[in-house]
PQR file of N, CA, C, O and H, with PARSE charges and radii, in Angstrom:
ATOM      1  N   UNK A   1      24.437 -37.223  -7.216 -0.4000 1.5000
ATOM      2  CA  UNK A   1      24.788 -35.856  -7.546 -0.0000 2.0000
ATOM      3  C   UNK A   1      25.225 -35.757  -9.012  0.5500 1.7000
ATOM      4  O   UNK A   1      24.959 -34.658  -9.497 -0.5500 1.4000
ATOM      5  N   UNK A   2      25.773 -36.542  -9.772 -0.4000 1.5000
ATOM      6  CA  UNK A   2      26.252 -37.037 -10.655 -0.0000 2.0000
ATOM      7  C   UNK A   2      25.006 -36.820 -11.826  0.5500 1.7000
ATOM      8  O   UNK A   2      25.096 -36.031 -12.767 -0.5500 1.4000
ATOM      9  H   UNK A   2      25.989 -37.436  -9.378  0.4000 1.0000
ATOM     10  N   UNK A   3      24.117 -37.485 -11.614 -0.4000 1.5000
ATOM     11  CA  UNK A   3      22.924 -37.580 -12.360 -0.0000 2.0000
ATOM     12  C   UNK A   3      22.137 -35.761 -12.250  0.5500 1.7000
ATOM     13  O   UNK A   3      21.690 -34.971 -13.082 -0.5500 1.4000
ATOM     14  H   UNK A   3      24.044 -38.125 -10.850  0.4000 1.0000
ATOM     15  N   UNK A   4      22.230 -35.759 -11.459 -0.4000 1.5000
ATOM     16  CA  UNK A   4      21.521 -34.539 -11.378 -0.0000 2.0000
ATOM     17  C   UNK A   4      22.252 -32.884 -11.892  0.5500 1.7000
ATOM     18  O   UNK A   4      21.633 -31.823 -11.970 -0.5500 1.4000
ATOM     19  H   UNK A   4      22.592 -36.401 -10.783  0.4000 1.0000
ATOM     20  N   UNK A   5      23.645 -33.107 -12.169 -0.4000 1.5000
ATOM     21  CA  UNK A   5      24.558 -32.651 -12.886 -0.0000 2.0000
ATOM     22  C   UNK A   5      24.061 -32.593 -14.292  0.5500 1.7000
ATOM     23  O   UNK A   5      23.834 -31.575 -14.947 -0.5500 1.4000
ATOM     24  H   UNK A   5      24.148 -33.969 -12.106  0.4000 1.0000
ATOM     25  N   UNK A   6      23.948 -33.639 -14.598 -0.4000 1.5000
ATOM     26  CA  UNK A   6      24.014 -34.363 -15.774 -0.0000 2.0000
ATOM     27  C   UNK A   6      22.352 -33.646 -16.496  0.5500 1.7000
ATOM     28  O   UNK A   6      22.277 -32.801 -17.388 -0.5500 1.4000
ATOM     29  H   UNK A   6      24.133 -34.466 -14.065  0.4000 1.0000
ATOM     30  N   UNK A   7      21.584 -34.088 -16.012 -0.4000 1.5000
ATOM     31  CA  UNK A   7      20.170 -33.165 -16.370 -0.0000 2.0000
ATOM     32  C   UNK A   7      19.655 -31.478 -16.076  0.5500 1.7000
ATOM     33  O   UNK A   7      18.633 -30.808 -16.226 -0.5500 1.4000
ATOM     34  H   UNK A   7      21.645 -34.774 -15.288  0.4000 1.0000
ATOM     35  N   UNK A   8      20.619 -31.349 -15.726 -0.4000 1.5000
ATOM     36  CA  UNK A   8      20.824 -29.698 -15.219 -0.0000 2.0000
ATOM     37  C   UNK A   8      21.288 -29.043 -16.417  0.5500 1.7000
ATOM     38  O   UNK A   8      22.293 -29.355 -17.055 -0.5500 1.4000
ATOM     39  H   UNK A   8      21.449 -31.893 -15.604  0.4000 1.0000
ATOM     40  N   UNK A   9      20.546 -28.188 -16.652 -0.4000 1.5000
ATOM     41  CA  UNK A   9      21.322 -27.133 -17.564 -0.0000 2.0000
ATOM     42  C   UNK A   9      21.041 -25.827 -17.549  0.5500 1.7000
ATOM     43  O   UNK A   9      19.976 -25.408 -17.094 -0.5500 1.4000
ATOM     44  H   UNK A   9      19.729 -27.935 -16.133  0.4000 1.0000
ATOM     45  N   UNK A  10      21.762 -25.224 -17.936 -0.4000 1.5000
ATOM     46  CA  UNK A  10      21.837 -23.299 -17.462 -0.0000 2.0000
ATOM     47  C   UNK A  10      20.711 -22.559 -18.405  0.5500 1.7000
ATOM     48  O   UNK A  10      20.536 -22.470 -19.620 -0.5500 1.4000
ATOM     49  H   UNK A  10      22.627 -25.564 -18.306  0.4000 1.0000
ATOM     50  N   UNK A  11      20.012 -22.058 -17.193 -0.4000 1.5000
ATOM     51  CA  UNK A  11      18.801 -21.627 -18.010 -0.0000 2.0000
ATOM     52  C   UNK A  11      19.165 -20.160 -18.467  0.5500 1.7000
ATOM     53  O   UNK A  11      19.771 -19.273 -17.865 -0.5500 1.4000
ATOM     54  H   UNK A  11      20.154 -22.130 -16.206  0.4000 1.0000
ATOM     55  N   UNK A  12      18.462 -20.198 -20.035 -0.4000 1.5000
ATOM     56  CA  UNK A  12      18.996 -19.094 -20.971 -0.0000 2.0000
ATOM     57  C   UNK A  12      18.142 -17.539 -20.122  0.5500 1.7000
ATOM     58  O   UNK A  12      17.588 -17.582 -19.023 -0.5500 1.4000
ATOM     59  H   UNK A  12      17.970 -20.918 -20.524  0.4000 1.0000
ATOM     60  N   UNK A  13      18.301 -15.963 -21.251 -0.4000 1.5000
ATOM     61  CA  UNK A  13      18.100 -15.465 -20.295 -0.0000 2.0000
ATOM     62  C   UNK A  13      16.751 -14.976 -19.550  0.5500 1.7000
ATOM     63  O   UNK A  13      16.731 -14.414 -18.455 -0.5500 1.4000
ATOM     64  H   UNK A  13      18.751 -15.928 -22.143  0.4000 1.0000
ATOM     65  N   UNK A  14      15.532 -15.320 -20.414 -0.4000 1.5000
ATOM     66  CA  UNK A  14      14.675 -14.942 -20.275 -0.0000 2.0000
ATOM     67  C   UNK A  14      14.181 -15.496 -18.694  0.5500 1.7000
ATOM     68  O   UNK A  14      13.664 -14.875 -17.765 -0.5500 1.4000
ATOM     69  H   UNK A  14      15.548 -15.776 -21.304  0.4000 1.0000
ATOM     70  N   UNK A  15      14.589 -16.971 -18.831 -0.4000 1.5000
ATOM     71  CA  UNK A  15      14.038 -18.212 -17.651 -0.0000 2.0000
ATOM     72  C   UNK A  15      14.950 -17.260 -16.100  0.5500 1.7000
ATOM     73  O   UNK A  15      14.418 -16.729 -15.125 -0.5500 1.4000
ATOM     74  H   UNK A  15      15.009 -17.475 -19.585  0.4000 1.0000
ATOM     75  N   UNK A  16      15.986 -17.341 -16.349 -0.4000 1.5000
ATOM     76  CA  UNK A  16      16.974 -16.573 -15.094 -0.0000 2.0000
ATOM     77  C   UNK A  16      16.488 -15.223 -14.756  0.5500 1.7000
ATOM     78  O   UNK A  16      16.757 -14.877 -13.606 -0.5500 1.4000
ATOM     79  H   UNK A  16      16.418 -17.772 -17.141  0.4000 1.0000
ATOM     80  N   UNK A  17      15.729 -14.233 -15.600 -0.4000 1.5000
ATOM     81  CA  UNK A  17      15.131 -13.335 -15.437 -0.0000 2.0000
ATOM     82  C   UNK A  17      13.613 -12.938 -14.479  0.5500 1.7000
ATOM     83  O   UNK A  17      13.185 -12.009 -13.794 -0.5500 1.4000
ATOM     84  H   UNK A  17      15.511 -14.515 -16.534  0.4000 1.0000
ATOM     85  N   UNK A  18      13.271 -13.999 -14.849 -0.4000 1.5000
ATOM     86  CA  UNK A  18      11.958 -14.785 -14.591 -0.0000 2.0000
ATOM     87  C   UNK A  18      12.291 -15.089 -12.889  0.5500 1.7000
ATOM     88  O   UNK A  18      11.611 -14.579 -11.998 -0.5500 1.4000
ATOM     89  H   UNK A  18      13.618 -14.754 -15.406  0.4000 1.0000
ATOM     90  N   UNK A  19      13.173 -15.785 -12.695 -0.4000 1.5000
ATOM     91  CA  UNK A  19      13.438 -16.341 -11.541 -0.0000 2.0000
ATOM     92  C   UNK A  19      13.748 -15.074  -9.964  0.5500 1.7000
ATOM     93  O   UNK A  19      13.361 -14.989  -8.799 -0.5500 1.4000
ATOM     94  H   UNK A  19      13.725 -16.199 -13.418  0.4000 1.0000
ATOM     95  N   UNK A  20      14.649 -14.320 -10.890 -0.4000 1.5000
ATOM     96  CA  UNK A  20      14.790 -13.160 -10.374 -0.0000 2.0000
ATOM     97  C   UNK A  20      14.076 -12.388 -10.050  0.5500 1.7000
ATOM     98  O   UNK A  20      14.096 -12.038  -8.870 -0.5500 1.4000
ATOM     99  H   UNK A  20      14.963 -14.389 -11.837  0.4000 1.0000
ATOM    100  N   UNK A  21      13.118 -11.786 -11.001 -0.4000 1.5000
ATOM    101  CA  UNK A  21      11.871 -11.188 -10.119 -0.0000 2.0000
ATOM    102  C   UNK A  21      10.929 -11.795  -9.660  0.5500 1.7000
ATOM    103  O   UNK A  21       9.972 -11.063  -9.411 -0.5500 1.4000
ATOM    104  H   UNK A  21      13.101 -12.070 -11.959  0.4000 1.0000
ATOM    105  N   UNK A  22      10.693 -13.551  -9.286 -0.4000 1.5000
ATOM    106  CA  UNK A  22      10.148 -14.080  -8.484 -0.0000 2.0000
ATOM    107  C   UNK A  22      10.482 -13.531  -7.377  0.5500 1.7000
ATOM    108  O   UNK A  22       9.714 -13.048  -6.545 -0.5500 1.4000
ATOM    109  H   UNK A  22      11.470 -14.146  -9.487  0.4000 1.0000
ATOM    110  N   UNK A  23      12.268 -13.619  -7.310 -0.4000 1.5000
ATOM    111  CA  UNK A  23      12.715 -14.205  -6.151 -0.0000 2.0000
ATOM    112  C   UNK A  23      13.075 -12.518  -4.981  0.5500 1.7000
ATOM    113  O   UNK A  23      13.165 -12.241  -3.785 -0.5500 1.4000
ATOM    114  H   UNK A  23      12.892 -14.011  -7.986  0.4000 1.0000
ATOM    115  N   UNK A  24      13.157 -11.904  -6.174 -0.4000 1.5000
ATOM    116  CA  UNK A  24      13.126 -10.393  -5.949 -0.0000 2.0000
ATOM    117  C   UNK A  24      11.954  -9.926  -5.166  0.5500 1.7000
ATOM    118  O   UNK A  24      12.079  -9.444  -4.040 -0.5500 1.4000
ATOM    119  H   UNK A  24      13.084 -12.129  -7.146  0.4000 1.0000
ATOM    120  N   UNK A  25      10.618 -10.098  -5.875 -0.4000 1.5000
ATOM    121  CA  UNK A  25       8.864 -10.050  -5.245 -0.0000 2.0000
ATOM    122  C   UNK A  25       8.671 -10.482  -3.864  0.5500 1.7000
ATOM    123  O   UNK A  25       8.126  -9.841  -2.965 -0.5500 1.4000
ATOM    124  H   UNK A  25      10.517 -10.489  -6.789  0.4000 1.0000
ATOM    125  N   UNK A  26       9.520 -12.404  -3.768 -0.4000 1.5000
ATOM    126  CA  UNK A  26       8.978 -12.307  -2.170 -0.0000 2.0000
ATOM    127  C   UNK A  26       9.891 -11.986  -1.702  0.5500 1.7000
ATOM    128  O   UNK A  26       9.473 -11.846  -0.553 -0.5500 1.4000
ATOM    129  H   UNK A  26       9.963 -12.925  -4.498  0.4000 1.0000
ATOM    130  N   UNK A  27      11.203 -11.654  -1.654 -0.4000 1.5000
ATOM    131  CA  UNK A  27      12.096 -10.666  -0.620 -0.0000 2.0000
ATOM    132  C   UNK A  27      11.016  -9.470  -0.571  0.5500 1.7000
ATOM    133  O   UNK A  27      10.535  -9.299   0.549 -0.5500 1.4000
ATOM    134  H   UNK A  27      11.542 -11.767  -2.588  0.4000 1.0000
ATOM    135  N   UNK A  28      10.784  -9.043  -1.077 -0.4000 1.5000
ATOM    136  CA  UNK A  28      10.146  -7.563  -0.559 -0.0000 2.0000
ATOM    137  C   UNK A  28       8.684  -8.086  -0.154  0.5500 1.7000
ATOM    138  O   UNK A  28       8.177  -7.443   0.765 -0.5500 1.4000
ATOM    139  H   UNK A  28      11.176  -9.181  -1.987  0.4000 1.0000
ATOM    140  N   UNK A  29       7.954  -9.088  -0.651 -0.4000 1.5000
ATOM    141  CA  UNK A  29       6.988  -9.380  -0.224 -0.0000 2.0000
ATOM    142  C   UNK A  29       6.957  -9.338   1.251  0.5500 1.7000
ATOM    143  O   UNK A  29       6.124  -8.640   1.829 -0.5500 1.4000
ATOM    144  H   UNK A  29       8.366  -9.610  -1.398  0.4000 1.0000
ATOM    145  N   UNK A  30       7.844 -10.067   1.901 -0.4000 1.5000
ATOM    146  CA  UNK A  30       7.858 -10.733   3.138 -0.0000 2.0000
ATOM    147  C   UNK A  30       8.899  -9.644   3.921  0.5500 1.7000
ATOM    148  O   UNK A  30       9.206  -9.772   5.106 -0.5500 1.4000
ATOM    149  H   UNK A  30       8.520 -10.634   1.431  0.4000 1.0000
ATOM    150  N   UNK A  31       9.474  -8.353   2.889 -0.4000 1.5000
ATOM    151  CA  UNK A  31       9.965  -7.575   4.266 -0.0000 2.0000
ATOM    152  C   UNK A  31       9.143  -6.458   4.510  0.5500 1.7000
ATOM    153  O   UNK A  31       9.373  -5.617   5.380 -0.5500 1.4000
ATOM    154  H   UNK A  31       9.224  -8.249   1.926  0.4000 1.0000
ATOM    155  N   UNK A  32       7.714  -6.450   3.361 -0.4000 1.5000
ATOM    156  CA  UNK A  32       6.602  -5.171   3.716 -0.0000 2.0000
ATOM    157  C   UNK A  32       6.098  -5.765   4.822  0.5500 1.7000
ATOM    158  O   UNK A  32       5.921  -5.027   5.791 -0.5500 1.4000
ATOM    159  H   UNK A  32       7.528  -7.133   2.655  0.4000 1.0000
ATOM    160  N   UNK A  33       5.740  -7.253   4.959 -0.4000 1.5000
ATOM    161  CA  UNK A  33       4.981  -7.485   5.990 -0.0000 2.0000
ATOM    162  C   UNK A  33       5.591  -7.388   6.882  0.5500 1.7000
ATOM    163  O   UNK A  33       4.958  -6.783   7.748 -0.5500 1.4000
ATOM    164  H   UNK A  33       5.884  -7.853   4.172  0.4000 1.0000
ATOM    165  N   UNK A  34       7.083  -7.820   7.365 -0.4000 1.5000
ATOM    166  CA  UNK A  34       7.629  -7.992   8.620 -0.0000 2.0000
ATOM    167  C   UNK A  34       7.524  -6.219   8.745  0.5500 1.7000
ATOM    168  O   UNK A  34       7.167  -5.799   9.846 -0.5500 1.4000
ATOM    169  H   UNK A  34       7.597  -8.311   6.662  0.4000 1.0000
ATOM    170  N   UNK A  35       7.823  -5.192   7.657 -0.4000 1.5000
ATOM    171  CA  UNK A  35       7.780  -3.534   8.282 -0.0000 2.0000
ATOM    172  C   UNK A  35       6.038  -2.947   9.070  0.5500 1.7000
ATOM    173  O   UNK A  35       5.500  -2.394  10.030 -0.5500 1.4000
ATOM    174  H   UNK A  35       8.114  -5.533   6.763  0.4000 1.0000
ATOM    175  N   UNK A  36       5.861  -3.514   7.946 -0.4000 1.5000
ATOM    176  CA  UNK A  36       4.039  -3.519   8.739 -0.0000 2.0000
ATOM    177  C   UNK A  36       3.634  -4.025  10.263  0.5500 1.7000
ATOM    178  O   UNK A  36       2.784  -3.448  10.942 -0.5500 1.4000
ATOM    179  H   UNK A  36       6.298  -3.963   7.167  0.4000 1.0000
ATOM    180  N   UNK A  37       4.382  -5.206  10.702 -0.4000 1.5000
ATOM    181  CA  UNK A  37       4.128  -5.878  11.398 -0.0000 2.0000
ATOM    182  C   UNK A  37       4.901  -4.730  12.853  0.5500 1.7000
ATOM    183  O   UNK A  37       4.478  -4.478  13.981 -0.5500 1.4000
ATOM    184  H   UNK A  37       5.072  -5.675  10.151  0.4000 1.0000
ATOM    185  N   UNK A  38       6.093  -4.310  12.148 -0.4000 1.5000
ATOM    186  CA  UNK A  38       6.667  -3.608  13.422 -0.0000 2.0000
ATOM    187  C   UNK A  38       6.398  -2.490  13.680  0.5500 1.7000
ATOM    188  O   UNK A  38       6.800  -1.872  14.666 -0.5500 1.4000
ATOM    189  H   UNK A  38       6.437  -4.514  11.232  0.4000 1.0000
ATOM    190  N   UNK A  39       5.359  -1.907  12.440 -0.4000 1.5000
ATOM    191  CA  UNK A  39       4.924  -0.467  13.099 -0.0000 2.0000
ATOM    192  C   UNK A  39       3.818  -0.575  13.695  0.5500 1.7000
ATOM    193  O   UNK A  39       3.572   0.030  14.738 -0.5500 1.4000
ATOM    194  H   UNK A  39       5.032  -2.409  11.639  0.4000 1.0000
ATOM    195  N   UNK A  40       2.702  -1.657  12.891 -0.4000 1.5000
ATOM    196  CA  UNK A  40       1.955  -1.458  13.893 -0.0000 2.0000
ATOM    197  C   UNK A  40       1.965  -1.629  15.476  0.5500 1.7000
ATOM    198  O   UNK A  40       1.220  -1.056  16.272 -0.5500 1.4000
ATOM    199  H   UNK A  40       2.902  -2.149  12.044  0.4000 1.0000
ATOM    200  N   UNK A  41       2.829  -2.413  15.715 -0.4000 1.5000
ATOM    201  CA  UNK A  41       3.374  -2.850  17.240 -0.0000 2.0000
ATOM    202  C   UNK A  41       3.963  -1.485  17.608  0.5500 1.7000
ATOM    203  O   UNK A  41       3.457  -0.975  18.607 -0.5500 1.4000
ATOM    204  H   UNK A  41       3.434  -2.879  15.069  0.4000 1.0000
ATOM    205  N   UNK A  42       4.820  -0.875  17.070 -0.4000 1.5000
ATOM    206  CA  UNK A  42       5.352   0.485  17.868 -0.0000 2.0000
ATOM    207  C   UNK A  42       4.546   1.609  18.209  0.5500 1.7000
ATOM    208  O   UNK A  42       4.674   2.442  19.107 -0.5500 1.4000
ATOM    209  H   UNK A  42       5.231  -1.289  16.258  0.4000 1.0000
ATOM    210  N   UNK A  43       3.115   1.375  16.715 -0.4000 1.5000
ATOM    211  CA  UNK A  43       2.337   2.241  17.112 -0.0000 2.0000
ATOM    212  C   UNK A  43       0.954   1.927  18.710  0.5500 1.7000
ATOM    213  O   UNK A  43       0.071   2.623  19.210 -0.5500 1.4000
ATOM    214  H   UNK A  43       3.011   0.698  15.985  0.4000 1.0000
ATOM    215  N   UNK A  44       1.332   0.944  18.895 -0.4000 1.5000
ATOM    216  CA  UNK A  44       0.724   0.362  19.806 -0.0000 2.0000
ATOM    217  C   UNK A  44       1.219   0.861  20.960  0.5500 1.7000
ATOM    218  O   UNK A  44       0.655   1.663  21.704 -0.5500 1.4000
ATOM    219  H   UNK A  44       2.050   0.378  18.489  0.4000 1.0000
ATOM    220  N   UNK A  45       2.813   0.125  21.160 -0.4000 1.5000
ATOM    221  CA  UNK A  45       3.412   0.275  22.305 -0.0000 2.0000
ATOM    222  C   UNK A  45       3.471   2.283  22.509  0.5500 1.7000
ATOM    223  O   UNK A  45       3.328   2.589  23.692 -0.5500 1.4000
ATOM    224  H   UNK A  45       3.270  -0.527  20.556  0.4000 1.0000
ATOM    225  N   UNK A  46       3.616   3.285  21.736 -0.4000 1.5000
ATOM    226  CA  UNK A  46       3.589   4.233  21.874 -0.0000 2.0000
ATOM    227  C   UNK A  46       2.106   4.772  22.259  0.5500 1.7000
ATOM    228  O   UNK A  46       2.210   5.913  22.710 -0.5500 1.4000
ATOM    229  H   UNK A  46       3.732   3.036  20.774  0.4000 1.0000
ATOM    230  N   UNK A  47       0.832   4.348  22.230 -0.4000 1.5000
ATOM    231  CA  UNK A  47      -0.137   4.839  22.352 -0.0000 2.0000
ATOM    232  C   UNK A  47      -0.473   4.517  24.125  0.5500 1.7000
ATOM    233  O   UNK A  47      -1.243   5.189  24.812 -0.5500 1.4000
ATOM    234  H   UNK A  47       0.747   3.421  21.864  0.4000 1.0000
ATOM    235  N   UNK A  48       0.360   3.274  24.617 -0.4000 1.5000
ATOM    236  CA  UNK A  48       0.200   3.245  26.005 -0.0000 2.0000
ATOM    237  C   UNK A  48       0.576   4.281  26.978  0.5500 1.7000
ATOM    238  O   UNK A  48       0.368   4.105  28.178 -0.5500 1.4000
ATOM    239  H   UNK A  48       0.986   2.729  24.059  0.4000 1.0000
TER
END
């Protein structure tokens, strides 16, 4: 842990920015699909 401390360093702001709207993209990436996923199922279960 020590070592890996040691080669770590705080990324300036452009890199942290960067990371953020990665990390921003698949949160929403992956909650359009899970919303997609549940309408089409409701629109299902409602058409029975």
């Amino acid at each position: 842990m020590a070592n890996t401390m040691k080669m770590a360093k705080k990324p300036d702001k452009d890199e942290y920015q960067q990371h953020l709207r990665l990390v921003l993209l698949g949160i929403g990436g992956v909650g359009t699909i899970g919303f997609t996923i549940q309408f089409v199922f409701s629109v299902i279960t409602v058409g029975r």
